[in-house]
N, C-alpha and C positions, 0 to 999 in steps of 0.2 A: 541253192541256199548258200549261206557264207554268217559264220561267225560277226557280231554287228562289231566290234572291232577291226575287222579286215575286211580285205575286198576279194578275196581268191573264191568265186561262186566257182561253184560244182551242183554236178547234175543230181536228182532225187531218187528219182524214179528210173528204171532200167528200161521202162517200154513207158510208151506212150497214152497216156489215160486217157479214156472217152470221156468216162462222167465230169463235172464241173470242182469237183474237190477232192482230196487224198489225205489221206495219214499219214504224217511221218514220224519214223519211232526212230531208235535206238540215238539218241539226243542226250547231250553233258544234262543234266538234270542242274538245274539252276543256272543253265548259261542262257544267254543273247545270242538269237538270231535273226536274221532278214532271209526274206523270201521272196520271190519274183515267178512269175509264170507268162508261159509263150504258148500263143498258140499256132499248128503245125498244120499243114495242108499239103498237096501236092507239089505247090509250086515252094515248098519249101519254110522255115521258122519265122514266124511273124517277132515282130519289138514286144518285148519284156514287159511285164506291169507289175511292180513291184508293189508288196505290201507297204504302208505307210510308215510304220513304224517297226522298230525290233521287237521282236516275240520271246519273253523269258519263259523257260521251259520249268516252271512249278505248278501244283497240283491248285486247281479252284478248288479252295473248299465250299460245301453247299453244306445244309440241314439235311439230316437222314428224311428222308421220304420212304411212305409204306406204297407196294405198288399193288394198286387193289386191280382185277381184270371185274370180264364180266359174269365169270365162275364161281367168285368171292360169297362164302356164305360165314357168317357173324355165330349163326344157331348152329348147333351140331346135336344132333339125335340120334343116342346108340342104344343098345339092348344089354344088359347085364350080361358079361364074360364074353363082349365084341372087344376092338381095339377103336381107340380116340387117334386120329391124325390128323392134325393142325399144322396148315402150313403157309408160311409170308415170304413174298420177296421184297428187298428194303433197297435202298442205295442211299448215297451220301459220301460225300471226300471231307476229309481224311474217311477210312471205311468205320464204319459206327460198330459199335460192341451192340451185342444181345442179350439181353435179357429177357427169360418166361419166369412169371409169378404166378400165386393163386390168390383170391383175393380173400382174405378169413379164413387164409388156411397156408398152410405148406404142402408146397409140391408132394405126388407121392414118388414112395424110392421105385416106385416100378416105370415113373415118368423118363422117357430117353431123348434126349435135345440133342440135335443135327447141326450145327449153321456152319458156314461158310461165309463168303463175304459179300456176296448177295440174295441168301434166302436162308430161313431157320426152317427146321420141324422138331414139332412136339408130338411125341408117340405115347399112349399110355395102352398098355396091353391087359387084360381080361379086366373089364372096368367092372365097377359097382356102384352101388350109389354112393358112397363117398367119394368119387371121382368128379361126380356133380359139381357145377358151380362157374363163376367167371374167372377165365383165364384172362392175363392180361401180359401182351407181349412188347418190349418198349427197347427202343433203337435211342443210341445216344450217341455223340462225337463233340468237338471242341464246339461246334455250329450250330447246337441246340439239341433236341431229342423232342421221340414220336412214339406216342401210345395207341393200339388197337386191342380191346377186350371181344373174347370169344366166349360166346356163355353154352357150357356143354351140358345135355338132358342126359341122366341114366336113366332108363327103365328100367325098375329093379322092385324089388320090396320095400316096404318103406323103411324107416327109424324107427327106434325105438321111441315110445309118446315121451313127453316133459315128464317131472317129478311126481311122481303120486302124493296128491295128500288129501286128508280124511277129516270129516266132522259129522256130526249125528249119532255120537258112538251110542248104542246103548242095548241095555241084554237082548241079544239075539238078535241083530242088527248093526250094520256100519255102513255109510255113503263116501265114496271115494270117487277124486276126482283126479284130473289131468291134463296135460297139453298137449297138443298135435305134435307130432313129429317134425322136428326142423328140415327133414328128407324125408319128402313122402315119394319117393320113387320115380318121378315125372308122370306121375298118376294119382287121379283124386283118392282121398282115404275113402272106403266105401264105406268101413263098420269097424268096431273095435273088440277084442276077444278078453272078455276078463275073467281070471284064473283065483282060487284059492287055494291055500294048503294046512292043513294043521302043519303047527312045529314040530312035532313027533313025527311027520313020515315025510318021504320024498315025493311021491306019486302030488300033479297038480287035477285040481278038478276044475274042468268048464262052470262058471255060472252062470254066462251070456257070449252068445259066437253072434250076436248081431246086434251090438250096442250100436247106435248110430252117433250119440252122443257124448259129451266127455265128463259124464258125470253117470254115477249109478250106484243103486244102493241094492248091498249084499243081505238079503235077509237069511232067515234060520239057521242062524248060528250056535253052534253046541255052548251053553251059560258057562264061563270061566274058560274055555279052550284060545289058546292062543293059534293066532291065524298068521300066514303070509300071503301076499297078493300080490297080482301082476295081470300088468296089461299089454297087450299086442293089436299092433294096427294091421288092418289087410287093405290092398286096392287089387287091382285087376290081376298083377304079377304077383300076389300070393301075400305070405303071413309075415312083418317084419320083426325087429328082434324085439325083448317082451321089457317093460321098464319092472321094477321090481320092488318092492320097499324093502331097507334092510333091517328092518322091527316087528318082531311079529306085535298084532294085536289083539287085545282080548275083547270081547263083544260082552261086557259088561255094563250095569246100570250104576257102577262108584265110579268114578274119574281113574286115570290114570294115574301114577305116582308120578310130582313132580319132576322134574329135570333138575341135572347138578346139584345135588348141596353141596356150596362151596364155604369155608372160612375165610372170610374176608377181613377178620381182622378181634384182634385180643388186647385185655390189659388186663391186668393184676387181679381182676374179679369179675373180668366178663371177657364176652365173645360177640361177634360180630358174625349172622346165618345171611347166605342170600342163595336162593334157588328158581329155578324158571316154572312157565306154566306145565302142569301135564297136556299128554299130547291130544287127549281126546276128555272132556268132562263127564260122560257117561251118559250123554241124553238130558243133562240138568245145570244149571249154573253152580259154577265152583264159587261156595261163599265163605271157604276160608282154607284155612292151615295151620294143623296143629305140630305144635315141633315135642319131641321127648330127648330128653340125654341119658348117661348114665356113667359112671366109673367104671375105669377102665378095670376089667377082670371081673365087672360085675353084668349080673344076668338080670336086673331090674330095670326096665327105663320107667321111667319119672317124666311128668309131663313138665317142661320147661314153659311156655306160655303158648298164645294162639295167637293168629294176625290174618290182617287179609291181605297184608300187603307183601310184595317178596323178599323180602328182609325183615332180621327178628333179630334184636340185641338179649340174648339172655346174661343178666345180672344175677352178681350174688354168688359168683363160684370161688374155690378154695384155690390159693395160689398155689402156684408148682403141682397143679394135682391136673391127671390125665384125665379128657372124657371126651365121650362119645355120643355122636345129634345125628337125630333123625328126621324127615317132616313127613305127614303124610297131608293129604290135598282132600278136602269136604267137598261136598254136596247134597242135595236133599237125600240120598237113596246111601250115604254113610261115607264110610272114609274108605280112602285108596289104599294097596300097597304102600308099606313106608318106602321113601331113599334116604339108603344112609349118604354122611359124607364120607368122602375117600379113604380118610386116613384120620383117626382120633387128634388130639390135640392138645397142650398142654398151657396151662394156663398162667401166664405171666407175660412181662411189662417187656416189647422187645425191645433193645437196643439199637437204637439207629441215629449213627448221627447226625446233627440237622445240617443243613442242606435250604439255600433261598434260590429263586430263579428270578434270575434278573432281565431274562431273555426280552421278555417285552416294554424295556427299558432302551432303546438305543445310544448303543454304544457307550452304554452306564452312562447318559450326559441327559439333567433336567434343562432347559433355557426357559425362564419367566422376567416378564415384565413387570418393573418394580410398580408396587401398590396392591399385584396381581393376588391369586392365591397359586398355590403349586402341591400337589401332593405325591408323594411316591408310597406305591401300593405294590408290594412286593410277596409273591406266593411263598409260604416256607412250609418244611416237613423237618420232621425229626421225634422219634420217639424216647423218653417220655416227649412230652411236649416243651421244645425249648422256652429256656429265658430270654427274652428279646430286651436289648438294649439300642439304643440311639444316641450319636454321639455328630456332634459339630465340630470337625478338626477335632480339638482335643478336651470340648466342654460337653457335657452330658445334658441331655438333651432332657426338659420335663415340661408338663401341660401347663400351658397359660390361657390367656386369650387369644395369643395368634397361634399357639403350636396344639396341634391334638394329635395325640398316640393313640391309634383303635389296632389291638391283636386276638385274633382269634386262633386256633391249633393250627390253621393252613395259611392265613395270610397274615402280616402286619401294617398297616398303613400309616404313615406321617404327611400330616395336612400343617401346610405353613399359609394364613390368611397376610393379607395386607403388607406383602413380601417386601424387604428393605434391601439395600446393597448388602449390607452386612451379611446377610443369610446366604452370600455368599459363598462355597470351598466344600468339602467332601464332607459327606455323610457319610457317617459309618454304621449301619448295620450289623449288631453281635450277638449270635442266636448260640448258645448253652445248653447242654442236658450234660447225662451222666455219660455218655459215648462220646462227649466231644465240646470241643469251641470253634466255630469259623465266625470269619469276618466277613462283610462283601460291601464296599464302598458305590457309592453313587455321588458324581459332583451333580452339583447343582448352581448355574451361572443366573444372577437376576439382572438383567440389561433396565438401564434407564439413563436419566442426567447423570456428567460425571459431578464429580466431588470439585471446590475450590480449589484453583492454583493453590502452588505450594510457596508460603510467600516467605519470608517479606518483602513488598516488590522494592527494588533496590533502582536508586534514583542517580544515575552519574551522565557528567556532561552537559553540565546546567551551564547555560547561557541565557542573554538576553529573548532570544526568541525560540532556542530547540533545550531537548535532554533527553536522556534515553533512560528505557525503562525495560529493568530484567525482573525474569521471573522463573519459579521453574513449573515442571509438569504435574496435573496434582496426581494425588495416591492414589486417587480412586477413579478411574479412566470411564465409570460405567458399564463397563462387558464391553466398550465397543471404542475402535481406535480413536482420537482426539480429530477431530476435522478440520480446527480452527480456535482461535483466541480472540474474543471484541476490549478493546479498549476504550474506556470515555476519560472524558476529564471534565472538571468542575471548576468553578472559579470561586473563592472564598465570599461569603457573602451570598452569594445563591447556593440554591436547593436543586434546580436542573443541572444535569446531566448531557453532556455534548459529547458524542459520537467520534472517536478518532475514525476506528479502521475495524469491521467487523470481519476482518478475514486475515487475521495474520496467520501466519503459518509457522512462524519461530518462535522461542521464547523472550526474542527481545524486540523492541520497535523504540525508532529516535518520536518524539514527537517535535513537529516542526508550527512555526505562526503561534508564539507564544507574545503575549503582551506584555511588553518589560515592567518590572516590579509589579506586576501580578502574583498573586499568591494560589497553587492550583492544587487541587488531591487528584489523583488518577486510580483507575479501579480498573480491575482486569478479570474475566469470566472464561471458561473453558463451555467449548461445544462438540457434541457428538453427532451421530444421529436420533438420538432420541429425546437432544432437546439443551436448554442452556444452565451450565450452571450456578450457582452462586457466587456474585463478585467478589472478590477478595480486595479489599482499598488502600491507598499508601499511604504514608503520610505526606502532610502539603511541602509543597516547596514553591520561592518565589524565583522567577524567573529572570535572573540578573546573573551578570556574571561572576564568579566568586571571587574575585579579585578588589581592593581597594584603588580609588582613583590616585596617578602619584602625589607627592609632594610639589611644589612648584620651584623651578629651576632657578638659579641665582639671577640677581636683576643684572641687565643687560648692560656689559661692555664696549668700549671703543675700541676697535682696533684702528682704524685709519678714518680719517675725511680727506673729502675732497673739495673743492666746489659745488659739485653738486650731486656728491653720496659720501654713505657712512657708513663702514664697517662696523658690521658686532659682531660679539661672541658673549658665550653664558656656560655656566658652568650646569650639569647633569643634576637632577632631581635630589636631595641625599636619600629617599625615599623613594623608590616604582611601585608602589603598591600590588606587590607581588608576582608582576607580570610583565613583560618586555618594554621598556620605552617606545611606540611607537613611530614619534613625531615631536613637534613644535607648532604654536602659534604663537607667533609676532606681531605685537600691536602698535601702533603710533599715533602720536598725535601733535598738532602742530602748538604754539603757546599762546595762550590767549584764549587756547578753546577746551570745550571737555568731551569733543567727539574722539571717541578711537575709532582707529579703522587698521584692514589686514595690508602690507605694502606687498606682499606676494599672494600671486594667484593662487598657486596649490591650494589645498587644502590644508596641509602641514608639510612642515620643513623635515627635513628627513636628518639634517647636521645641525649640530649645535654654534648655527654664524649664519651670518648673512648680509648683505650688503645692499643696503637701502639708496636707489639712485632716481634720478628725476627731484632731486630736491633746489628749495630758493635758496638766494644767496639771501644772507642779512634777515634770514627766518629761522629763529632757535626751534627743538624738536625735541620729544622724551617719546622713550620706548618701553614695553613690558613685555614679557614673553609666558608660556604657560607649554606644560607638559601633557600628552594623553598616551593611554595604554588601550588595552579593548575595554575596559571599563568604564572610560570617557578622558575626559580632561578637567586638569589640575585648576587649580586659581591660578592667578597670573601672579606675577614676581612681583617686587615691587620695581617701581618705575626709575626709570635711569634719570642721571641729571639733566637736565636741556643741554642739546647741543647744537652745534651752530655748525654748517658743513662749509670750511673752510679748507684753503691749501696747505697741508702744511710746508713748514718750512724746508723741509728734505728735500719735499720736492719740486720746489721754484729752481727753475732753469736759467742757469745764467749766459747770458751772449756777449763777449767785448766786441767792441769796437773802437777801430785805429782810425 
């Protein structure tokens, strides 16, 4: 072998290996190497065969695997005060952790766990039947993880049976019943042993060692004597522990006294009773319950009223005065033992102050759809019973047609129908007594169209065919961001409505393809998601440019003739009608006739001259000229005197000759 960066091979093995493969250890842990093998005979080492590739010396990691033989048993069946031994062998790289569990239970402390890093045992030493149960033992590593459950049997005695409980009470008789034991030992329950006792002694007496069933009734019972009882299961392996009631009972023909009388609750001249059923009715239905009180330090109870139901408001008591409630429980065959309640009580108004629960309000935030209705219905407490108020931002809130207040002692409700934007911003709920003031706010958002642009839309940049049009955002958005702005426009004289641009996105847009001296109004609407709003309209404007057309320019000058052209010039507008001179138009005509015509191509002259060529000899000619701005063009001047395009005299060339 040889490091796969160099070539200096060296031998592996000190002797010579028969079998076809070998292990080689003590290797750089995360290096490269190459590998080669020969094979040897007699006559000496045969050519090399070198593995293909370099071999990096790291760990494969694989999934823990449990390694079952053919030994493997799942069921384990021991004898009360044997030993339980469970054992697995597991593998897996990286090497996996262990873990034993019990399934519905915790291990017990007398449980002893082994493992290594290829096999666990679990020891439990002098078992019981609490030792019973599925064991479950699980392999884990970066590669996954591996469960195997062992379900182990104790033979033992059984559990103790379920809860005892009793109905049929009546003089000299009770039926008691029960549930099997959740550990019956790894052994069927054969029969069950049921026991009673008076309360006065310790000693129990047999009243059945071969109940088969989980039901039985205890006859000849001493009249008024209180009893305890108790049951025990038996199977093959003997007697298990005994379940026990911990109340004695009486085997009488009255009911039992109630459960709990509890004070549930006072005010200034009364009391609030609530108490459970008795435990046994006596053989007869319970058809009522009479309750008595009395002053405290006094030896009279007084009957407070009767009821069948388990609460009883007794009214009419003296403020700040102490007393004392009893209830005893009917039936045909008379009344029960009384129960008192715990502790006397004293009567007046508590203080507590109030208190709303807004919990089921999220995140204090109503969202309604405008037209909707929306109500917020909110729990409150507080003794006495608060004043509840309702308040909108900072206006106080009272019944209309769309608003209704319903308060009862524990809740108050605000119903708003036919919901508007306005109803918009925080609700203040403010609940008052004599312990206190709190507040507790709820907003409330109503989504719909927003509101009209905020106008007045403002008209600049008016020209013959475009102008622009601003505006701003309007006040009332909706609940919901602005998405867009439509524009139309009108033309005076009509009733329709023409479309600019239904998707603007800014507050301003030119509008362009205007009809010059048109007169137009323009209207502009906000959109959100929930729909479009109200246009907001301008006023008209015509679509010209704001500028007057100029004055017209001085009538046209000679500067020079020639034979056959004619210099002009003209003097500048006294008047541009507000806006840059342009241009010129020069017109001419010959004498004789009343056609004008342009003697230059352009369109307009850019200088105030020009020089008119291609003209006849012995042909007189008159000119006029006219001024334009972006407004248009002027009238024309008035017209210059005929001229005649002649030489002048300056410039006749004289030649002598000798």
């Amino acid at each position: 072998m040889c490091k796969a960066d160099l070539e200096a091979w060296q031998k592996v093995n000190a002797e010579t290996v028969l079998a076809t493969k070998y292990t080689v250890v003590d290797l750089e842990a995360g290096e490269h190497y190459k590998f080669r093998v020969s094979a040897v005979n007699g006559a000496g080492k045969g050519e090399s065969c070198e593995v293909p590739a370099s071999v990096q010396t790291v760990d494969r990691l694989s999934a823990p695997e449990i390694d079952i033989d053919a030994n493997f048993k799942q069921t384990h069946i021991v004898r009360a005060g044997a030993s339980i031994r469970l054992f697995i062998a597991f593998s897996g790289k990286p090497i996996p952790t262990a873990v034993w569990s019990k399934a519905d239970a915790n291990l017990s402390l007398r449980a002893d766990i082994q493992t290594t890093d290829s096999f666990s045992t679990l020891t439990v030493e002098e078992c019981n039947r609490n030792d019973a149960g599925k064991y479950v033992f699980t392999v884990e590593n970066n590669s996954g993880s591996k469960s195997i459950t062992f379900t182990v049997k104790v033979l033992d005695t059984p559990g103790p049976p379920g809860p005892i409980t009793f109905k049929d009470v009546t003089r000299g008789s009770i039926t008691l019943m029960w549930d099997a034991p959740v550990l019956d030992g790894g052994s069927r329950i054969h029969h069950y042993i049921v026991e009673k006792r008076e309360a006065s002694r310790r000693s129990w007496q047999v009243v059945s060692s071969k109940c088969t069933r989980q039901i039985f009734k205890v006859t000849d019972l001493a009249e008024g004597v209180p009893y305890y009882y108790r049951v025990s299961a038996e199977n093959e392996y003997g007697v298990g522990e005994p379940c026990e009631l911990t109340e004695p009972i009486i085997a009488t023909e009255e009911p039992a006294p109630p459960k709990r009388l509890d004070i549930v609750d006072t005010t200034k001249s009364s009391v609030v009773l609530a108490w459970l059923k008795p435990d046994h009715d006596g053989g007869s239905r319970v058809t009522g319950y009479l309750l008595e009180m009395k002053q405290k330090g006094s030896d009279y109870w007084i009957e407070a009223g009767q009821t069948k139901q388990l609460t009883f408001t007794v009214e009419g008591l003296v403020e700040n005065t102490e007393y004392e409630f009893r209830v005893k429980a009917k039936n045909d065959a008379g009344y029960s033992e009384p129960r008192e309640a715990f502790s006397s009580v004293i009567i007046k108004e508590p203080q507590i102050e109030p208190t709303a629960d807004l919990s089921e309000i999220s995140r204090q935030l109503i969202t309604c759809k405008a037209g909707g209705t929306f109500t917020i219905d909110i729990p409150i407490s507080g003794r006495p019973a608060p004043k509840v108020t309702w308040k909108l931002e900072e206006m106080r809130l009272k019944e209309t047609e769309r608003v209704t207040i319903k308060t009862t002692k524990d809740r108050t409700t605000l119903t708003v129908k036919d919901s508007m934007r306005g109803d918009s911003g925080k609700y203040y709920l403010t609940l008052e007594n004599t312990a206190g003031v709190k507040t507790f706010t709820v907003t409330v958002v109503v989504i719909g169209r927003p509101g009209p642009v905020t106008g007045p839309i403002e008209i600049s940049s008016v020209s013959a065919e475009s102008c622009v049009l601003t505006w701003k955002e309007p006040e009332d958005d909706g609940g919901s961001d602005i998405t867009n702005y439509i524009v139309e426009k009108r033309e005076s004289g009509t009733t329709a409505w023409q479309l600019v641009n239904s998707s603007v996105k800014r507050t301003q847009i030119k509008v362009t393809h205007l009809t010059k001296y048109q007169e137009y109004s323009f209207r502009v609407s906000s959109e959100n998601r929930f729909g479009v709003s109200k246009p907001l309209e301008s006023k008209t404007v015509v679509a010209e440019h704001p500028f007057d057309t100029p004055a017209p320019p001085s009538a046209p000058r000679v500067v020079d003739t020639t034979m056959h052209s004619i210099s002009l010039a003209w003097s500048k507008p006294t008047y541009d009608g507000g806006a840059d001179i342009l241009g010129y138009v020069l017109e001419m005509k010959e004498e004789g006739t009343e056609q004008w015509y342009r003697p230059h191509t352009t369109p307009t002259l850019r200088n105030a001259e020009f020089t008119v060529t291609g003209l006849k000899t012995n042909q007189k000619y008159q000119f006029r000229v006219a001024a334009t701005n972006v407004n248009g063009m002027s009238e024309f001047s008035e017209s210059s005197a005929e001229i005649e395009p002649v030489e002048r005299i300056g410039n006749l060339k004289t030649q002598c000759v000798f």
